[in-house]
C-alpha atoms as one frame of an Amber mdcrd trajectory, in Angstrom:
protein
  13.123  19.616 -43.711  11.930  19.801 -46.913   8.366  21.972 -47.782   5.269
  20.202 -49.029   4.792  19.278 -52.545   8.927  18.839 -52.634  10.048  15.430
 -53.604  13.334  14.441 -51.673  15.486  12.137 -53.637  17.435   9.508 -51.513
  20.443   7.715 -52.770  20.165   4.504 -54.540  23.369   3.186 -51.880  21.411
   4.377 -48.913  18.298   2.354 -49.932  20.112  -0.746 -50.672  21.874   0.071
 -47.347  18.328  -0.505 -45.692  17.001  -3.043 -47.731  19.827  -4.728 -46.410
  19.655  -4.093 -42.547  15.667  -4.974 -43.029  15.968  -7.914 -44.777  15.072
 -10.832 -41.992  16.511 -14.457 -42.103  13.454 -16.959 -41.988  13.848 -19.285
 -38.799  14.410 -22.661 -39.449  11.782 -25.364 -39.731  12.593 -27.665 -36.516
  11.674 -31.874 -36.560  12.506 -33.812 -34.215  11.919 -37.550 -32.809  13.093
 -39.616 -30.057  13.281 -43.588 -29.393  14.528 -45.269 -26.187  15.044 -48.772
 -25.497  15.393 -49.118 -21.643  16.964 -51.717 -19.000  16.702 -49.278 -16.092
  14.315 -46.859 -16.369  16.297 -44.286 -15.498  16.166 -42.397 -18.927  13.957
 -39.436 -19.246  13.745 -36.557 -22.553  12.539 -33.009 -22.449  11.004 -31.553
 -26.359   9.241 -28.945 -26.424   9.200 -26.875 -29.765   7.711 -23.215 -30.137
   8.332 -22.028 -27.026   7.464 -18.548 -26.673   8.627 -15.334 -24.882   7.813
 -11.462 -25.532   9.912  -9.463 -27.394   9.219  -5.715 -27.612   5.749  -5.877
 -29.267   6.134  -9.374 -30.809   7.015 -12.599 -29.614  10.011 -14.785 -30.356
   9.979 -18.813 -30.411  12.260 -20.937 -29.309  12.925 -24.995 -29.007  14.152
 -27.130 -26.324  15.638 -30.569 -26.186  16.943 -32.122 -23.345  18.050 -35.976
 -22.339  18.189 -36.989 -18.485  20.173 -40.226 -17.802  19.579 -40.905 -14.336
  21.433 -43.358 -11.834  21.078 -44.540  -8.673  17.640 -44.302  -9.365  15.085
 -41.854 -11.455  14.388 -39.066  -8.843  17.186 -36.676  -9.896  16.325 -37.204
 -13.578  12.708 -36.693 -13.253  13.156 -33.660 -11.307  15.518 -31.933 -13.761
  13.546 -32.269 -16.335  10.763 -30.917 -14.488  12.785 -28.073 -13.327  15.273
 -27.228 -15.371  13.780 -25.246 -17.682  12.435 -22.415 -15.762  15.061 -22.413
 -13.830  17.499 -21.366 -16.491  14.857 -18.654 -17.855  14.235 -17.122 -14.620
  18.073 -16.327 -14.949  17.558 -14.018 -18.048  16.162 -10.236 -17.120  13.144
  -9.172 -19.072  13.108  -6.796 -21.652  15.767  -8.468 -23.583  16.049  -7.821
 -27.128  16.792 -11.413 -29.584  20.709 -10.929 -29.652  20.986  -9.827 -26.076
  18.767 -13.241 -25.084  20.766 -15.389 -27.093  23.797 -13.658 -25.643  22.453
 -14.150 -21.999  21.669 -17.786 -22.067  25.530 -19.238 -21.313  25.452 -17.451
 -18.120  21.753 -18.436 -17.092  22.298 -22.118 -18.096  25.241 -22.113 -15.551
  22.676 -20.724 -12.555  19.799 -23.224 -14.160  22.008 -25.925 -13.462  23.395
 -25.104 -10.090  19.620 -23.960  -8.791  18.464 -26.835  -9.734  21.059 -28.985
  -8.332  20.970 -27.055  -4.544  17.234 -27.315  -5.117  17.099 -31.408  -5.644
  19.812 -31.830  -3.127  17.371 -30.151  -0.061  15.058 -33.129  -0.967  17.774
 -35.551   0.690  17.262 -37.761  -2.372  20.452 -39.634  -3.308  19.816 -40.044
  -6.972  21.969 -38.141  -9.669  21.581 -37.582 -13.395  23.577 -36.353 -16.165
  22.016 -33.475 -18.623  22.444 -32.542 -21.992  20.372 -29.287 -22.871  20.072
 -28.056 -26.147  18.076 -24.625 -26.834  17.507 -23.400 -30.630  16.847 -20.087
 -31.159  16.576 -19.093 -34.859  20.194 -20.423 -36.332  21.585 -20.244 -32.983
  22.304 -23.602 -31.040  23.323 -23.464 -27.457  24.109 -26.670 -25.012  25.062
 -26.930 -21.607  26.180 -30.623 -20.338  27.110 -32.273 -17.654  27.818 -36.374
 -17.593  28.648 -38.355 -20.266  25.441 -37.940 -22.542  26.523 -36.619 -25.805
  25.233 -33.872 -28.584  26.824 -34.214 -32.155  25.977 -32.025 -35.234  26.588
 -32.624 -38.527  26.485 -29.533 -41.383  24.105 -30.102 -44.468  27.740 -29.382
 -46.456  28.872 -33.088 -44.066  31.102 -31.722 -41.405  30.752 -32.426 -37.971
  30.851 -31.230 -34.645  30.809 -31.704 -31.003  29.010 -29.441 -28.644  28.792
 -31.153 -25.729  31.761 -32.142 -23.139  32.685 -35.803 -21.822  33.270 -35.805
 -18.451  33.488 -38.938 -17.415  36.967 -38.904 -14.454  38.899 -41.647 -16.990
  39.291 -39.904 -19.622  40.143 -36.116 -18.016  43.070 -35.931 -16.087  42.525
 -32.008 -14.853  38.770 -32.683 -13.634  40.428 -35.825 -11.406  43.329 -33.228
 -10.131  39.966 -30.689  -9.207  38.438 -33.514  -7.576  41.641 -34.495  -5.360
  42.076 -31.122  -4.561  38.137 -30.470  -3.658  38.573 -32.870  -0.981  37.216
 -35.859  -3.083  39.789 -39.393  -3.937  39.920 -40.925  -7.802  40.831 -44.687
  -7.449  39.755 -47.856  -9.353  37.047 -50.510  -7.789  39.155 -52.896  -5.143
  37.916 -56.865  -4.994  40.497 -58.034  -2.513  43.972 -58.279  -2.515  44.875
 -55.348  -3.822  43.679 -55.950  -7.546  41.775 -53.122  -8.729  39.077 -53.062
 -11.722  36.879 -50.931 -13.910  37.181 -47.072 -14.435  38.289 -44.756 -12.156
  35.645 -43.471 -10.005  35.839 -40.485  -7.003  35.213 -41.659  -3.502  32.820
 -41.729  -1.734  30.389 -42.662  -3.824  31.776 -44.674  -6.510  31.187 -42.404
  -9.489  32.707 -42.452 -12.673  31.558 -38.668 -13.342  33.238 -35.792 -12.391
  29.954 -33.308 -13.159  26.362 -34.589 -12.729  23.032 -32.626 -11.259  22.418
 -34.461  -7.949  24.661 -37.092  -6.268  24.638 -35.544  -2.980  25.980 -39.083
  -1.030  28.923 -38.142  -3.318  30.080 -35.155  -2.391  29.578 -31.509  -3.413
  32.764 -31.355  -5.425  30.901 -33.466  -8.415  29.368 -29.864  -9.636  26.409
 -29.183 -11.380  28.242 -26.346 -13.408  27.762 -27.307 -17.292  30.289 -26.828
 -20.488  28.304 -24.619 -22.308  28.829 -24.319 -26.315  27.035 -21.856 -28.546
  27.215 -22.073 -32.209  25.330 -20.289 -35.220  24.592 -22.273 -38.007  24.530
 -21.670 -42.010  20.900 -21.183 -43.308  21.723 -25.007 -44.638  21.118 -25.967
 -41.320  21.817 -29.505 -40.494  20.961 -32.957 -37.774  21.443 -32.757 -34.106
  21.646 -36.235 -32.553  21.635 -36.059 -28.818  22.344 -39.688 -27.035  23.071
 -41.688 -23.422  26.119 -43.633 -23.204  24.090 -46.436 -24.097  25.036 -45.131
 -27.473  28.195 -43.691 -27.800  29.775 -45.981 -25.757  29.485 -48.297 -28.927
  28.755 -45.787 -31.821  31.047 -43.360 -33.317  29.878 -40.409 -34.254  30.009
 -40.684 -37.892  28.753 -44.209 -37.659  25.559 -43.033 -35.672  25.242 -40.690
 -38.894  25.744 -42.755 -41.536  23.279 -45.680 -40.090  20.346 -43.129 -40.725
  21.041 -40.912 -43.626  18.216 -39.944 -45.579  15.742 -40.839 -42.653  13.364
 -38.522 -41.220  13.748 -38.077 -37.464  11.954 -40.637 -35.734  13.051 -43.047
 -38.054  17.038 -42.076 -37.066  16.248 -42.413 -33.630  15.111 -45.653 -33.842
  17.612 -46.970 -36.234  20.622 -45.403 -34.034  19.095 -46.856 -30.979  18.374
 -50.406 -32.777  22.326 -49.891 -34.319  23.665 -49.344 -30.650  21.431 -52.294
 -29.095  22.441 -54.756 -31.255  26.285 -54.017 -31.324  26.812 -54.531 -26.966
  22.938 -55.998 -26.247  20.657 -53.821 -24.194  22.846 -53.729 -21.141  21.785
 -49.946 -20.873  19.273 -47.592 -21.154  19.681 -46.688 -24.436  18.020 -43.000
 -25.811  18.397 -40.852 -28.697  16.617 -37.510 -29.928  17.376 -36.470 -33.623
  16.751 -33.161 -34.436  16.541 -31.585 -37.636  17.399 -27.833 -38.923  15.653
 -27.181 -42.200  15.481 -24.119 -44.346  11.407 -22.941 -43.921   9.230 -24.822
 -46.335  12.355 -26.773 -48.267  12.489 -30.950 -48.075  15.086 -32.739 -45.937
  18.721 -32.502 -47.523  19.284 -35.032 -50.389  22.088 -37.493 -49.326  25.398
 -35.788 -49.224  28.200 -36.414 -51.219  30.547 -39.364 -50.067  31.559 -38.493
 -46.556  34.309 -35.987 -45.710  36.818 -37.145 -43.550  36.762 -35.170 -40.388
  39.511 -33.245 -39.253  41.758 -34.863 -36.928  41.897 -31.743 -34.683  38.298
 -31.728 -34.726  38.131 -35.481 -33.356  40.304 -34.414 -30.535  37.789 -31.904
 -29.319  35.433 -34.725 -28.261  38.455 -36.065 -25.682  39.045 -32.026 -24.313
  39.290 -31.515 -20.537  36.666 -28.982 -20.096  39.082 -26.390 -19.117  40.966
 -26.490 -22.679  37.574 -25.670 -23.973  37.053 -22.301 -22.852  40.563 -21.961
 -24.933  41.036 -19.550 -28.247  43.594 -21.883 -29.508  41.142 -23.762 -31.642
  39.834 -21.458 -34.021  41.683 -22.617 -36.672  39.125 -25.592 -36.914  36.153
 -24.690 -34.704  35.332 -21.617 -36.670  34.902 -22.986 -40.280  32.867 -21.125
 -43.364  29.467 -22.707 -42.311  29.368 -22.860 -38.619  30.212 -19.865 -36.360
  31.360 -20.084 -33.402  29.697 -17.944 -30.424  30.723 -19.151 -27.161  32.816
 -21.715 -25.564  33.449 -22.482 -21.968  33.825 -25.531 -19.256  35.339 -23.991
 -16.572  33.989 -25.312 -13.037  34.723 -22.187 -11.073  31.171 -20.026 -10.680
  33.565 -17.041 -10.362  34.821 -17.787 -13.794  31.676 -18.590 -15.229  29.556
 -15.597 -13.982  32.521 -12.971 -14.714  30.924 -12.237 -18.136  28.060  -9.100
 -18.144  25.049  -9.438 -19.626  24.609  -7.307 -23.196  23.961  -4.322 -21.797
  25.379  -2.950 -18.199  22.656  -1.693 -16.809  20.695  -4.728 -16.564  22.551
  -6.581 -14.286  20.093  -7.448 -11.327  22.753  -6.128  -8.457  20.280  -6.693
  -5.729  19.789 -10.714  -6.846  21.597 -13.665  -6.308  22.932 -15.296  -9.616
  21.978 -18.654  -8.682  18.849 -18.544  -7.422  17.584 -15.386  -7.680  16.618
 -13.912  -4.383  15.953 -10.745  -3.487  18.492  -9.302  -1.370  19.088  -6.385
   0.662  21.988  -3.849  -0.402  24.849  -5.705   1.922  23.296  -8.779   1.725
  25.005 -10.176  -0.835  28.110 -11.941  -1.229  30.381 -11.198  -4.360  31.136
 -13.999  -6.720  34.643 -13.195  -6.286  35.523 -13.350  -2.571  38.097 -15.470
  -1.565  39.157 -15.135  -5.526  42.628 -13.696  -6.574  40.742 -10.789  -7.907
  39.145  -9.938  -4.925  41.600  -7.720  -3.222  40.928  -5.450  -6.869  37.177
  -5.459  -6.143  35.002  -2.610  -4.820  32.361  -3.501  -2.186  29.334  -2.776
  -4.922  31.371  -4.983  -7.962  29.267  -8.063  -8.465  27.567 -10.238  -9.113
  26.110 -11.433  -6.001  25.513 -14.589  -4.248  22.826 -15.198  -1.380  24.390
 -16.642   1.932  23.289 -20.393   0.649  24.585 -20.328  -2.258  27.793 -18.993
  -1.615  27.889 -22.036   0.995  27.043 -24.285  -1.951  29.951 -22.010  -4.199
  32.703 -22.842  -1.475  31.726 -26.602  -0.858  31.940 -27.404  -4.760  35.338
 -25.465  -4.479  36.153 -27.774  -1.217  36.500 -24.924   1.214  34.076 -26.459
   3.956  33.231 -29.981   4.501  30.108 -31.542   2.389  27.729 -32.808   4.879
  28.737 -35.916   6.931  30.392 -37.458   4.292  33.122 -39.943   4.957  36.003
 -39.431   2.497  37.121 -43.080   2.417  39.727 -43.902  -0.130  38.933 -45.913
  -2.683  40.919 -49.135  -1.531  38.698 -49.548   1.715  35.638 -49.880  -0.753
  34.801 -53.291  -1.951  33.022 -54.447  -5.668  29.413 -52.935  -5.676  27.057
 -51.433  -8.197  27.958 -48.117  -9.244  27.215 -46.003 -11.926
């Protein structure tokens, strides 16, 4: 300690040291609009921008974009969007600094979605709906997804990504083996004499999905549980374009770009939704959100350079079974200069999905179930991982815990006990009917 009047002299490399650790990264400037075109109905969207939470003695914002197509009526939609939201934030524990939140919000998205799929299905409403959730916190973009609703991001340097999962039962041969051996049948549409049609579907039901929010006349083993993805972006930033089927089932990716370069937000929307209508006709709901990720206070990008072709690896991660996704094989092209990637997974298993701790240890809620979070009783609680090959290595206290309902709701998703009173007909005893 030095005595008064002294002047203590502090390396120039320690000061630059702090300057450096002090400095703060501006948040990005967020725009967004939306445009919808609809046959059904049966679309809903979820923006909400500047949402805020306490941190320490300040308060952090964060934005949230989310696109409902329903089916089988609007119920399920209009109830996740609703619900969703707190839902996943009353997974979170307080007191979280900004990393640790960011950190946290994988594993709360997964008990988000399954709360508010046990939640829906008590209201004996039939209705299902898939999600695609999209929070932005500073330069960090996270998305859970279920369905076949789709979220695309292209770089301000032109590169492109996917960070949402397709999972419709044609195209994903390992979510149609989990369904088979959940207790559920994959089979085409029969008309008569043996001639099938259309995509596979699972029976009962008649749906094309193998992961939606809702759906209970299906069966339990459609699951709720999301692929999450969470990237950081460059301070560039770039355009999020969130869309239904209704678009991508005729739009590429880098067409659905291209068609609205240089537009502001709600102008893409609508020209992406006007490109999509009039290449098929408005056969579907139709929906897009376009967001934007700006550097604070600078204009919208300049038109890029001619387009870079995209990276035939890259391409193949939109067709990925979601349990490739949780794989470390791709980092030689999902971890590029400009884009970082933080987190990766699509596994269906809730025993998979809530292994990973929160940032620090001692915040883990041991006394609270991870889905819904109810208070329990020390004993109460069921671990994660019985009934798990890793159970037998457990100790009584090792967590986390489920509540006696929704371990119920963990095993019939898993197909170890029966899924209400539903008849598991095989798909050649149904005949041609409207389904999603």
């Amino acid at each position: 300690m030095s005595s008064k009047g002294e002047h203590q002299t502090v390396p120039l490399s320690v000061l630059l040291k702090r300057e450096s650790e002090n400095e703060k990264i501006e948040d990005p400037d967020i725009l967004h609009g939306q445009a919808s075109q609809s046959k059904k109905g049966e679309d809903f969207t979820f923006l909400k921008t500047e949402c805020q939470r306490a941190i320490g003695d300040g308060v952090a914002t964060f934005s949230v974009f989310g696109l409902f197509d329903g089916h089988n009526g609007s119920a399920a939609a209009i109830y996740t969007k609703e619900n969703l939201l707190n839902n996943v934030l009353s997974a979170i524990p307080a007191d979280l600094n900004r990393d640790e939140w960011v950190a946290a919000l994988p594993r709360a998205l997964v008990a988000g979605f399954v709360k508010t799929d046990k939640d829906f299905q008590e209201k004996a409403k039939t209705s299902g709906t898939t999600v695609t959730f999209v929070i932005i916190e500073g330069w960090v973009v996270t998305v859970a997804s279920v369905g076949d609703s789709r979220c695309i991001f292209e770089s301000a340097e032109g590169d492109i990504y996917y960070l949402s999962a397709d999972h419709r039962l044609e195209c994903n041969q390992e979510e149609r083996e989990r369904i088979t051996a959940s207790g559920g049948e994959v089979g085409r549409l029969n008309t008569g004499g043996g001639a099938q049609i259309g995509p596979l579907r699972c029976w009962p039901g008649g749906l094309c999905l193998s992961r939606s929010i809702g759906d209970m006349d299906v069966g339990e083993y459609i699951v709720p549980v999301p692929y999450v993805k969470q990237v950081k972006l460059s301070t560039a930033g770039g355009r999020i374009i969130i869309s239904s089927d209704g678009v991508w089932d005729v739009l590429s990716a880098e067409v659905a770009l291209d068609c609205c370069r240089g537009m502001p937000p709600d102008a893409a929307s609508a020209q992406i939704v006007k490109e999509a209508v009039h290449a098929k006709g408005l056969r579907d709901d139709t929906t897009c959100i376009v967001v934007d990720i700006l550097p604070l206070e600078k204009p919208p990008p300049p038109l890029p350079p001619p387009k870079k072709a995209v990276k035939g690896k890259l391409k193949a991660m939109f067709r990925k079974k979601p349990s490739e996704s949780s794989s470390h094989s791709d980092k030689e092209y999902s971890e590029p200069d400009v884009v970082e990637e933080l987190f990766e997974e699509g596994s269906a298993m809730l025993s998979e999905r809530f292994n990973t701790k929160y940032p620090v240890c001692n915040m883990f809620k041991l006394f609270t179930c991870a889905v819904c979070q109810l208070e329990m009783k020390p004993g109460e609680g069921i671990s994660i991982h019985a009934g798990t090959s890793n159970s037998l290595k457990l100790r009584p206290w090792d967590g986390p815990f489920l509540c006696t309902s929704c371990q119920e709701k963990k095993e019939a998703m898993e197909g170890k006990r029966p899924s209400g009173s539903n008849d598991n007909s095989h798909a050649s005893h149904c005949s041609l009917q409207t389904c999603y």
